[in-house]
PyMOL commands that place a pseudoatom at each C-alpha (Angstrom):
pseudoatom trace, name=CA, resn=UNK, resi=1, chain=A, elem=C, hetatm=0, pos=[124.283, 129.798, 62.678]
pseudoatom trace, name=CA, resn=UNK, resi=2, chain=A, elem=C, hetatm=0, pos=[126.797, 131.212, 60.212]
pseudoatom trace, name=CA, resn=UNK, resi=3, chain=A, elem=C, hetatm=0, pos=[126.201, 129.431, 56.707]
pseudoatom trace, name=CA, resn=UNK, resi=4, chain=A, elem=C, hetatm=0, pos=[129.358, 129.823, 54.615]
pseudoatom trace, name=CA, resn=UNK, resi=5, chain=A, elem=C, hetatm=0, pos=[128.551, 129.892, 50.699]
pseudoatom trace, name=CA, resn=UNK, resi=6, chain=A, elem=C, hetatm=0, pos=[130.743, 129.036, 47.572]
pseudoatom trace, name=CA, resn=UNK, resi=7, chain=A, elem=C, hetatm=0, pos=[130.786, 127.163, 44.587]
pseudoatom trace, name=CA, resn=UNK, resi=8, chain=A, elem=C, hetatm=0, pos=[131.902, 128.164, 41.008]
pseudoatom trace, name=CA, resn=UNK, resi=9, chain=A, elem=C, hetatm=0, pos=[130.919, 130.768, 38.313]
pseudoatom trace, name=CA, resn=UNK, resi=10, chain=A, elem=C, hetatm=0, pos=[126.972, 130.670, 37.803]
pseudoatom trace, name=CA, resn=UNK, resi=11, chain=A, elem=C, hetatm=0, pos=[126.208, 127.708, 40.041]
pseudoatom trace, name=CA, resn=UNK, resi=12, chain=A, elem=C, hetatm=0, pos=[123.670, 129.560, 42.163]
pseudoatom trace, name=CA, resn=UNK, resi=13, chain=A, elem=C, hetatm=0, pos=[125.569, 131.366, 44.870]
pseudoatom trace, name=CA, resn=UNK, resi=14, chain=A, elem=C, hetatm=0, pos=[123.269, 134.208, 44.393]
pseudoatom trace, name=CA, resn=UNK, resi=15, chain=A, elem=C, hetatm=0, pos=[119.926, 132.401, 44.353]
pseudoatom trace, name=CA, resn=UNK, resi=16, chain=A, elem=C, hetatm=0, pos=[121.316, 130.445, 47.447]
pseudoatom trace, name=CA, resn=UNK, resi=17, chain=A, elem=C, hetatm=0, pos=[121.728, 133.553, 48.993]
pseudoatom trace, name=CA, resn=UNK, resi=18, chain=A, elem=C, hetatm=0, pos=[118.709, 134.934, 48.286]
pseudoatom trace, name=CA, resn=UNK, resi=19, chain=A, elem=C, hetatm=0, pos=[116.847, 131.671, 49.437]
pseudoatom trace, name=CA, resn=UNK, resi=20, chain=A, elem=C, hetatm=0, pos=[118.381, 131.704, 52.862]
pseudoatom trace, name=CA, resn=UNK, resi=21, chain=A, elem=C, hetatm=0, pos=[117.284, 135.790, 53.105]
pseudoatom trace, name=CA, resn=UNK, resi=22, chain=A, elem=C, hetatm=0, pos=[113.887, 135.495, 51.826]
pseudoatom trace, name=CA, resn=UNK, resi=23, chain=A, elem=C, hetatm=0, pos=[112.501, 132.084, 53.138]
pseudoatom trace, name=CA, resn=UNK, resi=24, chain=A, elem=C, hetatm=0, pos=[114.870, 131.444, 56.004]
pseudoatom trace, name=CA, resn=UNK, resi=25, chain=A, elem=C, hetatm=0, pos=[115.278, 135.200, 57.636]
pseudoatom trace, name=CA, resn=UNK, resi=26, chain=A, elem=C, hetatm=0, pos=[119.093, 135.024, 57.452]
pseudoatom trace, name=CA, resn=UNK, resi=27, chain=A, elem=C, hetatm=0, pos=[121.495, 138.623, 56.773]
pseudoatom trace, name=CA, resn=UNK, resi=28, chain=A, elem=C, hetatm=0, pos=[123.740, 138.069, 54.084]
pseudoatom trace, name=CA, resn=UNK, resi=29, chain=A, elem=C, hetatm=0, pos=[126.793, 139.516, 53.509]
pseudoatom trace, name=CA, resn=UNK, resi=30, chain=A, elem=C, hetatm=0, pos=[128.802, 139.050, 50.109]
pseudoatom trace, name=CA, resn=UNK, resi=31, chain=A, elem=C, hetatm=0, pos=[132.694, 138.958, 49.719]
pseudoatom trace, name=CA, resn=UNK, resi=32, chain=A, elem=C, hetatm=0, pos=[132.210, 140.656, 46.550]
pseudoatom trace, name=CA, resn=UNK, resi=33, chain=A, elem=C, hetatm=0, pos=[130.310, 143.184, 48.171]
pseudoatom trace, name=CA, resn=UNK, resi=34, chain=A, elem=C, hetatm=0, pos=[133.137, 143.638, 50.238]
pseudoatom trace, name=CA, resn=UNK, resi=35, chain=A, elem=C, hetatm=0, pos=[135.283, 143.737, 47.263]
pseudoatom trace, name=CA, resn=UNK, resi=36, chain=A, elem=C, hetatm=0, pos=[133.259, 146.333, 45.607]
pseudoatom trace, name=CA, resn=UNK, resi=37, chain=A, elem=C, hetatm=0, pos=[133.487, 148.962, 48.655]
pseudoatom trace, name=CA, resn=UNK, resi=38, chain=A, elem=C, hetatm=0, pos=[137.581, 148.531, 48.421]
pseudoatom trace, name=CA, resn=UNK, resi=39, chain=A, elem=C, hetatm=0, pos=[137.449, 148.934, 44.885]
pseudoatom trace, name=CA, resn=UNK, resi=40, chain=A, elem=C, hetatm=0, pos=[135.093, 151.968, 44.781]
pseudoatom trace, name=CA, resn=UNK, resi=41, chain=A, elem=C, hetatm=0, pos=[137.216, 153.659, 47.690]
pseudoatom trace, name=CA, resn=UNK, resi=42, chain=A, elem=C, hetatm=0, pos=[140.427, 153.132, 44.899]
pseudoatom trace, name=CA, resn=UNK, resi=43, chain=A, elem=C, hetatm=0, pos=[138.405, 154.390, 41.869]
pseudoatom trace, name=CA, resn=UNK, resi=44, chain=A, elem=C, hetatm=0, pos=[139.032, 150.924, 40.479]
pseudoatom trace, name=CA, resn=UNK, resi=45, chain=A, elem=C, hetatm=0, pos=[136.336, 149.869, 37.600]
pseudoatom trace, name=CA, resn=UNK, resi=46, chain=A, elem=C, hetatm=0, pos=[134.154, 147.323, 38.750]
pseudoatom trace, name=CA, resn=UNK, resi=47, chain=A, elem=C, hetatm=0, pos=[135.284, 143.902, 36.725]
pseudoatom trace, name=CA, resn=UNK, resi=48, chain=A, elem=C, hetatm=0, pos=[135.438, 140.613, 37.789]
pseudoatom trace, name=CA, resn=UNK, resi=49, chain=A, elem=C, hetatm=0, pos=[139.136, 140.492, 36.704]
pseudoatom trace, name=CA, resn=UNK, resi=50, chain=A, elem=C, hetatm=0, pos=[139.904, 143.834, 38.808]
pseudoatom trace, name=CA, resn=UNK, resi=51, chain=A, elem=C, hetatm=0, pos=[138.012, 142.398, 42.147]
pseudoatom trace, name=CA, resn=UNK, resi=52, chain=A, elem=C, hetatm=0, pos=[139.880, 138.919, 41.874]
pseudoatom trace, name=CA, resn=UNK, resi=53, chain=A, elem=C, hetatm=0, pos=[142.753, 141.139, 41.690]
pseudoatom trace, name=CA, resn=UNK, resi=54, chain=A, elem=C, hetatm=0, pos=[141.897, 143.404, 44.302]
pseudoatom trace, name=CA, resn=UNK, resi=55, chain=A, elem=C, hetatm=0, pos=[140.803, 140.474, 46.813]
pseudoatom trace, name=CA, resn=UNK, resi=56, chain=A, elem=C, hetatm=0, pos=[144.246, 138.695, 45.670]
pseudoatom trace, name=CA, resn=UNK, resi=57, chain=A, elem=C, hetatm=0, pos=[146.084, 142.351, 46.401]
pseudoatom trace, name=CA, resn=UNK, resi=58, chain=A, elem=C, hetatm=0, pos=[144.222, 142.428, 50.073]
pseudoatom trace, name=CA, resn=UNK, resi=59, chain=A, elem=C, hetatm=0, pos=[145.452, 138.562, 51.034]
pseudoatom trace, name=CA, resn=UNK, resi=60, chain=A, elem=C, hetatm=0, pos=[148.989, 139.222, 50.439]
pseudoatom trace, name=CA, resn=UNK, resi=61, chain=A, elem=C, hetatm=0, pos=[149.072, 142.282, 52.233]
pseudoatom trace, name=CA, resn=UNK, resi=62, chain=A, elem=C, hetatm=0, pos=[146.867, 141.444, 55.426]
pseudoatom trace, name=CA, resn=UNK, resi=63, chain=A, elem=C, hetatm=0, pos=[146.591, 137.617, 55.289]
pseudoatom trace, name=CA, resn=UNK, resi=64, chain=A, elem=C, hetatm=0, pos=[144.366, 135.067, 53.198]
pseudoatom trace, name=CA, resn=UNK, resi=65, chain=A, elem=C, hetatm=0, pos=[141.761, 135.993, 55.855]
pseudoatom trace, name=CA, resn=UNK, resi=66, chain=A, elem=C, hetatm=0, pos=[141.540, 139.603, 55.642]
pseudoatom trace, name=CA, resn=UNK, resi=67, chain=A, elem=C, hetatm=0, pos=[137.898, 139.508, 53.875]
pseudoatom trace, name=CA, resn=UNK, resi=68, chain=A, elem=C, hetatm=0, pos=[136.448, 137.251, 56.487]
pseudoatom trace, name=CA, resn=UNK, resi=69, chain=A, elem=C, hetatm=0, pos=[137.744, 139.878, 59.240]
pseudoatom trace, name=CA, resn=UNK, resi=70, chain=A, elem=C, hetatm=0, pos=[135.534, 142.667, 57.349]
pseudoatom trace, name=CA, resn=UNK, resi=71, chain=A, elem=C, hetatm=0, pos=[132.968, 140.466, 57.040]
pseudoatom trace, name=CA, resn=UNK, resi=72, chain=A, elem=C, hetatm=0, pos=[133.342, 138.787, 61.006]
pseudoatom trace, name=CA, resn=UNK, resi=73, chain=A, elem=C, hetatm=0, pos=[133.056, 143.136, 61.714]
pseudoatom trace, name=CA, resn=UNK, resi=74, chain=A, elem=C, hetatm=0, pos=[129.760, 143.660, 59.599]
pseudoatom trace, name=CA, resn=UNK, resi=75, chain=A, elem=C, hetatm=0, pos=[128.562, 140.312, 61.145]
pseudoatom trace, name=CA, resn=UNK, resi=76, chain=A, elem=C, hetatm=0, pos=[129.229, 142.224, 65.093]
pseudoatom trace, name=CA, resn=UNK, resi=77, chain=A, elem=C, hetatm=0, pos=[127.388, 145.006, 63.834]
pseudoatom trace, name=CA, resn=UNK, resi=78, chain=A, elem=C, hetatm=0, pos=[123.931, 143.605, 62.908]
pseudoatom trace, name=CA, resn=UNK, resi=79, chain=A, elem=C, hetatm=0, pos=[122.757, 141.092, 65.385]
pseudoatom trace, name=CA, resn=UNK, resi=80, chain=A, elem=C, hetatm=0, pos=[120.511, 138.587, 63.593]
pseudoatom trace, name=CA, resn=UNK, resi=81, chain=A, elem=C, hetatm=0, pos=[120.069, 134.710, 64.779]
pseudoatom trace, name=CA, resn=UNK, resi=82, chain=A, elem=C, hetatm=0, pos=[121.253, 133.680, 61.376]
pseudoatom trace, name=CA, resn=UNK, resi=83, chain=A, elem=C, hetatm=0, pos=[123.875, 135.161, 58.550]
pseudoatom trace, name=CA, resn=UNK, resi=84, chain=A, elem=C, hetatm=0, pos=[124.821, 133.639, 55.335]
pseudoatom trace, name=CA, resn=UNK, resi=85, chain=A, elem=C, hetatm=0, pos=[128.345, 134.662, 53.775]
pseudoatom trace, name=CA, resn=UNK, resi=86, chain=A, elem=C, hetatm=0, pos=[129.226, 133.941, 50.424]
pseudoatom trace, name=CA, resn=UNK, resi=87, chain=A, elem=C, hetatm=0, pos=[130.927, 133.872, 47.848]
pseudoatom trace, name=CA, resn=UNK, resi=88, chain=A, elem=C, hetatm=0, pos=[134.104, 132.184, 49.735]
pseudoatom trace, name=CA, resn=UNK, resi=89, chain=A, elem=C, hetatm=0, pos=[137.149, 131.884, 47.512]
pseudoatom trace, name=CA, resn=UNK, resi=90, chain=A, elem=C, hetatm=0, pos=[140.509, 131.280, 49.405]
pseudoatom trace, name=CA, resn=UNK, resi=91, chain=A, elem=C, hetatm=0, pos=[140.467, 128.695, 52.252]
pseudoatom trace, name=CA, resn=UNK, resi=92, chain=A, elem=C, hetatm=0, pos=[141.940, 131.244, 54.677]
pseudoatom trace, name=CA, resn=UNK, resi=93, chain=A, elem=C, hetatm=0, pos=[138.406, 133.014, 54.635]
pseudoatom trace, name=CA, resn=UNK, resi=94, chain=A, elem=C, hetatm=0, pos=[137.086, 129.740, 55.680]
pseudoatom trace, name=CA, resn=UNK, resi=95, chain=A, elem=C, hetatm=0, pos=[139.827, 129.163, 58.527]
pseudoatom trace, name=CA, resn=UNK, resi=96, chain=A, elem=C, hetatm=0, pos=[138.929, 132.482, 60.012]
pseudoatom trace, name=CA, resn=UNK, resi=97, chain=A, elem=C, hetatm=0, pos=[135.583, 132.189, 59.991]
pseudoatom trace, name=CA, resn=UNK, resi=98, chain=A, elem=C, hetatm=0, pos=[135.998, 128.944, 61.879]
pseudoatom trace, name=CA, resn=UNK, resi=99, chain=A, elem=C, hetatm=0, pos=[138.563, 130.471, 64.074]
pseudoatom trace, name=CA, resn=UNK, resi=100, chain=A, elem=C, hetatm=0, pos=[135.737, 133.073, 64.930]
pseudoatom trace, name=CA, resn=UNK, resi=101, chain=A, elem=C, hetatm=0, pos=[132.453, 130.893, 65.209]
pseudoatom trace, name=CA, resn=UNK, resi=102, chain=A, elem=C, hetatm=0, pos=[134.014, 127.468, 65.630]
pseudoatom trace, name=CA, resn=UNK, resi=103, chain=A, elem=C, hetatm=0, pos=[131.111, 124.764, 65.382]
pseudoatom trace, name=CA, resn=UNK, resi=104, chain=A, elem=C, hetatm=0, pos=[128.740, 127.558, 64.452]
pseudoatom trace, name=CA, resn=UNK, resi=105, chain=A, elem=C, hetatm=0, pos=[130.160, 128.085, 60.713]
pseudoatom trace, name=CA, resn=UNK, resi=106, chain=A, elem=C, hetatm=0, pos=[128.668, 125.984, 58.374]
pseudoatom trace, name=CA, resn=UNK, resi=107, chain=A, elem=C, hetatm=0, pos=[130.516, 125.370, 54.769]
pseudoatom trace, name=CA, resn=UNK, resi=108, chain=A, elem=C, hetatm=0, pos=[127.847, 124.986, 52.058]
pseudoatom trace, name=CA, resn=UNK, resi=109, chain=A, elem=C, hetatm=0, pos=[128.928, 124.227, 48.224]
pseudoatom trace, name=CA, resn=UNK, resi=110, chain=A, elem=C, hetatm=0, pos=[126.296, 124.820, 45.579]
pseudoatom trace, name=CA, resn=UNK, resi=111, chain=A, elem=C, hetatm=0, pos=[127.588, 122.961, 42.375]
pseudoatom trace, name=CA, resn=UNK, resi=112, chain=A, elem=C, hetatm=0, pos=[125.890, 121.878, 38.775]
pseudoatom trace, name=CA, resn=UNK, resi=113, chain=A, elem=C, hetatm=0, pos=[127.784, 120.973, 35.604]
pseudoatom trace, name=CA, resn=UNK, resi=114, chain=A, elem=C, hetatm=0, pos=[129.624, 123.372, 33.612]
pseudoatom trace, name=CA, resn=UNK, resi=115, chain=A, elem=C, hetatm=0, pos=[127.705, 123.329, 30.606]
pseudoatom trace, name=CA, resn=UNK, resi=116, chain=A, elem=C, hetatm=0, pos=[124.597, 123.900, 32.539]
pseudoatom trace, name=CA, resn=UNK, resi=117, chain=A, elem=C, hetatm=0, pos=[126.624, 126.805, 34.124]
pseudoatom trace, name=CA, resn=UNK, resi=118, chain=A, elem=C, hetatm=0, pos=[127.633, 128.463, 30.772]
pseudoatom trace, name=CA, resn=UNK, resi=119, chain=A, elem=C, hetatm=0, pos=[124.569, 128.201, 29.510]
pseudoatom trace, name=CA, resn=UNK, resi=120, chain=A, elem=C, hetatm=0, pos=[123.303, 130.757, 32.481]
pseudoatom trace, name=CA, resn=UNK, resi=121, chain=A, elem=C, hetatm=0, pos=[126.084, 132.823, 32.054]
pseudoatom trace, name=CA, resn=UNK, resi=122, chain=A, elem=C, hetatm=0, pos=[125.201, 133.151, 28.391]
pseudoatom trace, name=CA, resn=UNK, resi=123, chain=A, elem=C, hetatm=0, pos=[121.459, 133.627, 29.581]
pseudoatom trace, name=CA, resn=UNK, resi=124, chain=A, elem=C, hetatm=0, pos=[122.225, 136.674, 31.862]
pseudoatom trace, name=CA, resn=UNK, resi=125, chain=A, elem=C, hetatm=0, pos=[123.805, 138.610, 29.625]
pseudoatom trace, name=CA, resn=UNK, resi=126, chain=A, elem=C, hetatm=0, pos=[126.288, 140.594, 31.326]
pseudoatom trace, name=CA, resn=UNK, resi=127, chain=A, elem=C, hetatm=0, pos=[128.671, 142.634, 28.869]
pseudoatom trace, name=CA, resn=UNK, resi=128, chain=A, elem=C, hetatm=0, pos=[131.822, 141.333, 30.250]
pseudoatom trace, name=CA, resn=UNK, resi=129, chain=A, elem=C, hetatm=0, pos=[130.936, 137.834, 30.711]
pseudoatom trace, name=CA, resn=UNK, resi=130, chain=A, elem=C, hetatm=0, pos=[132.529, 135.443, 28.621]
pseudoatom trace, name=CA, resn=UNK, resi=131, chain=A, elem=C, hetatm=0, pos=[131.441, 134.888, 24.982]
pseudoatom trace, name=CA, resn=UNK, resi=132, chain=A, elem=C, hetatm=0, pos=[132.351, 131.269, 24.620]
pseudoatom trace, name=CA, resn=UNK, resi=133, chain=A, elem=C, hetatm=0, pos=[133.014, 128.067, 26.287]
pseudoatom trace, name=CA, resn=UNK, resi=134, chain=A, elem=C, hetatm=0, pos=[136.442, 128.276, 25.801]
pseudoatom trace, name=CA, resn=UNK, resi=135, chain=A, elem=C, hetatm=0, pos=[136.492, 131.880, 27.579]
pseudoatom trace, name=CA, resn=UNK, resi=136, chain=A, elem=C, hetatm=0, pos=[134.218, 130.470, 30.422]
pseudoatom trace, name=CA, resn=UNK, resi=137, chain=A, elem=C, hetatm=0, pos=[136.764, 127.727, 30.996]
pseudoatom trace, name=CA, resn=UNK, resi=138, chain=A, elem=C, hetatm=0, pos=[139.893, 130.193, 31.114]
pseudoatom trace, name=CA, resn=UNK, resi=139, chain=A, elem=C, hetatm=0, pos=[137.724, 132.499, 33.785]
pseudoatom trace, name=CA, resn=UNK, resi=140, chain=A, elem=C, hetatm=0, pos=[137.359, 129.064, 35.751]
pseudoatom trace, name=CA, resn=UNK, resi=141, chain=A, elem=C, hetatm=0, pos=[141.117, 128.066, 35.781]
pseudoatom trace, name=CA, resn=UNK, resi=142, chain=A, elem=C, hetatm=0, pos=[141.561, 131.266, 37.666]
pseudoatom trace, name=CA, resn=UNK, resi=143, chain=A, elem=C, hetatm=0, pos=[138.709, 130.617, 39.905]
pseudoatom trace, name=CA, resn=UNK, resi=144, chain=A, elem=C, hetatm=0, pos=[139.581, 127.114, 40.834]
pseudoatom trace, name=CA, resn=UNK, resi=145, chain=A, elem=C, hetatm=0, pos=[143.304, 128.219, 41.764]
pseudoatom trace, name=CA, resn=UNK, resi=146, chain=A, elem=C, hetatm=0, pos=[145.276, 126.914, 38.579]
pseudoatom trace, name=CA, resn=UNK, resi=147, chain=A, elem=C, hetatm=0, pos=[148.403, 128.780, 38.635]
pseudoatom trace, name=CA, resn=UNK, resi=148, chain=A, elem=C, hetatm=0, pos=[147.039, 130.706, 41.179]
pseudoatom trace, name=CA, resn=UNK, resi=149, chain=A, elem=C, hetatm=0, pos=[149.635, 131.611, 44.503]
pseudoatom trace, name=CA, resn=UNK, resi=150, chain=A, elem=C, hetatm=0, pos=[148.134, 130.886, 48.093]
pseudoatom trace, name=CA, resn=UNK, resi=151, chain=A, elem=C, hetatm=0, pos=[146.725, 133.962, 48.427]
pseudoatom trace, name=CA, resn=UNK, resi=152, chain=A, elem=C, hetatm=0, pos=[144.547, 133.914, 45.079]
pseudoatom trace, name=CA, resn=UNK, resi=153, chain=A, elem=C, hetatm=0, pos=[141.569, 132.385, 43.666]
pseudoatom trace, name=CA, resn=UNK, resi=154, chain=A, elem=C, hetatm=0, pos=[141.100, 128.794, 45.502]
pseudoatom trace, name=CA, resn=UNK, resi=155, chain=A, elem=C, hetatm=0, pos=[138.055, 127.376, 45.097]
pseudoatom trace, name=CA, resn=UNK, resi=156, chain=A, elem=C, hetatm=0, pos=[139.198, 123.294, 44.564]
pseudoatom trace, name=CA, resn=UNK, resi=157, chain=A, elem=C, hetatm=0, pos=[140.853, 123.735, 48.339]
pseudoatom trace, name=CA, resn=UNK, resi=158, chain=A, elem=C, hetatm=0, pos=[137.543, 125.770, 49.281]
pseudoatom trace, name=CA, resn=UNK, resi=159, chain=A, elem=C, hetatm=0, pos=[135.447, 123.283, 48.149]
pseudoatom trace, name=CA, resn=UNK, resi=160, chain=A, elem=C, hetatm=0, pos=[137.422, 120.210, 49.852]
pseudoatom trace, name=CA, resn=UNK, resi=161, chain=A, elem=C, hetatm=0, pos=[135.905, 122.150, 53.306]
pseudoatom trace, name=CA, resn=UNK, resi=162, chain=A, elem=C, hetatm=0, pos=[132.715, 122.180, 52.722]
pseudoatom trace, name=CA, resn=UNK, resi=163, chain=A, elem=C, hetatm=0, pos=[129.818, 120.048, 55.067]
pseudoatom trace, name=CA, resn=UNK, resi=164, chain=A, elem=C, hetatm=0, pos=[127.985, 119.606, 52.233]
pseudoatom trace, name=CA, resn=UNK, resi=165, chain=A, elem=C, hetatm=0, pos=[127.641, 120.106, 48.598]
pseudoatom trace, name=CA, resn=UNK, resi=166, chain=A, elem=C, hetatm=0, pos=[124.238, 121.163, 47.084]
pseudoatom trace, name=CA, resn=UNK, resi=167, chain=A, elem=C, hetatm=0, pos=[123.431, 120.182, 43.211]
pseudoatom trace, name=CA, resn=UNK, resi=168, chain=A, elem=C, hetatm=0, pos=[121.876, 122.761, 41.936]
pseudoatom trace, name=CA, resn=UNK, resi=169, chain=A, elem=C, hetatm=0, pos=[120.187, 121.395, 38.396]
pseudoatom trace, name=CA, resn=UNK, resi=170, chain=A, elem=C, hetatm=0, pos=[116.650, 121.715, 38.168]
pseudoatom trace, name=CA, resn=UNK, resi=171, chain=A, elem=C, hetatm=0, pos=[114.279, 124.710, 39.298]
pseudoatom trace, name=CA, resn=UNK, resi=172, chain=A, elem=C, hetatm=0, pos=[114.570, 127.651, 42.271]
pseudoatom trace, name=CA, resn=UNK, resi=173, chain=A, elem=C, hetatm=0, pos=[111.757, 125.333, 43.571]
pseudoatom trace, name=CA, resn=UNK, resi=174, chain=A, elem=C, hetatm=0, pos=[113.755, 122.435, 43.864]
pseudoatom trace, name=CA, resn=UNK, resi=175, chain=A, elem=C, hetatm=0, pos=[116.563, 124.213, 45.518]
pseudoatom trace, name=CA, resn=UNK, resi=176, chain=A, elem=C, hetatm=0, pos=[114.593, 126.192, 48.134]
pseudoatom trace, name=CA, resn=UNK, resi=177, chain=A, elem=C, hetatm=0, pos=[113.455, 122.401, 48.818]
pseudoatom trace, name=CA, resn=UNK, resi=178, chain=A, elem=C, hetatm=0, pos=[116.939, 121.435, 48.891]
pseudoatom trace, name=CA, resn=UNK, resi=179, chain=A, elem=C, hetatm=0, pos=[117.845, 124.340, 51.234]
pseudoatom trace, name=CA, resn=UNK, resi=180, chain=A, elem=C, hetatm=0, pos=[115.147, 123.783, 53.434]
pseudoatom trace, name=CA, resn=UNK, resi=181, chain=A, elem=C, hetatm=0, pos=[116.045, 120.194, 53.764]
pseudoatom trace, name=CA, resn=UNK, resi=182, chain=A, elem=C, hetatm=0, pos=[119.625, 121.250, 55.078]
pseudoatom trace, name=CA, resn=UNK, resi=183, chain=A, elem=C, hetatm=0, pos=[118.911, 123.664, 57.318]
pseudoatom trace, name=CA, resn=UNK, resi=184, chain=A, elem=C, hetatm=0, pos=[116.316, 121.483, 58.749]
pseudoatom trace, name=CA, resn=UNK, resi=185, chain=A, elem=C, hetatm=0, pos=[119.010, 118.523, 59.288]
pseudoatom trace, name=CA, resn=UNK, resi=186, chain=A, elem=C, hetatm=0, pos=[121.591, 121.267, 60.858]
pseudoatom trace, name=CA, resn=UNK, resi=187, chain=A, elem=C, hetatm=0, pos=[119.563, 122.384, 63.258]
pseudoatom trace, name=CA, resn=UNK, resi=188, chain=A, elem=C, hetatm=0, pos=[118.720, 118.728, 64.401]
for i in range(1, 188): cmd.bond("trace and resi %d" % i, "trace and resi %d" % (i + 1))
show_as sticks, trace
zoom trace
């Protein structure tokens, strides 16, 4: 099973991800990760801004599907029963990935409100997060694909794919319960 991850800024991608690795025994493998190695290969300073860029940079040069191909190549290259992929931003990552492991790619949104959202972001404390509500919103306009070209930031058409959207507003506990829940009704 291929388990296909997104959902917007600071709804628990990440926790998700490690959920699926640490009590389910699936590989992950991150876009941004992908992202990163591009990035660090062009000497290009690790932002958020400069990765959208670079990922929106690698779509309109090789296709809105190029990241899944690197990722479809990582995913040949360490056998496992079970891989999670995530964070999934432009629906031609999803088509490929379907195009690759038809029935076998699962689409999973993770999702909570956005004030419950800023107030992590404002929790973690990463320098170059936003400061303010109004900055988190402008960061999510981008994200969700306002103004955005085909081969940017899509997350609304990402999210109109998914199988299933997880709510993600209480405790890790209650989403590992939630996780465990959905993988249990997949595989039946």
């Amino acid at each position: 099973m291929i388990l296909g991850i997104t959902g917007p800024l600071c709804a628990g991608t990440d926790t998700l991800a490690e959920i699926l690795k640490k009590q389910h025994g699936f590989t992950f493998f991150s876009y941004s990760d992908i992202l990163r190695e591009e990035a660090k290969k062009r000497n290009v300073e690790l932002t958020r801004k400069n990765l959208q860029d670079l990922g929106d940079e690698l779509r309109k040069a090789e296709g809105r599907g190029v990241l899944s191909k690197r990722i479809i190549e990582k995913i040949e290259l360490a056998p496992s029963a079970d891989y999670a992929v995530g964070n999934i931003r432009n629906p031609g990552e999803v088509e490929e990935l379907r195009k690759k492991f038809g029935k076998n790619f699962i689409l999973i949104k993770i999702d909570t409100q956005q004030k419950i959202r800023f107030q992590r972001l404002s929790q973690r404390g990463r320098e170059k997060d936003p400061q303010t509500f109004e900055e988190f919103l402008k960061v999510e306009e981008r994200d969700l694909g306002i103004n955005q070209d085909s081969y940017g930031q899509q997350h609304t058409a990402v999210f109109s794919l998914a199988y299933k959207t997880i709510i993600n507003d209480s405790t890790i506990e209650e989403l590992a319960r939630k996780v465990s829940f959905l993988i249990q009704n997949i595989n039946n």
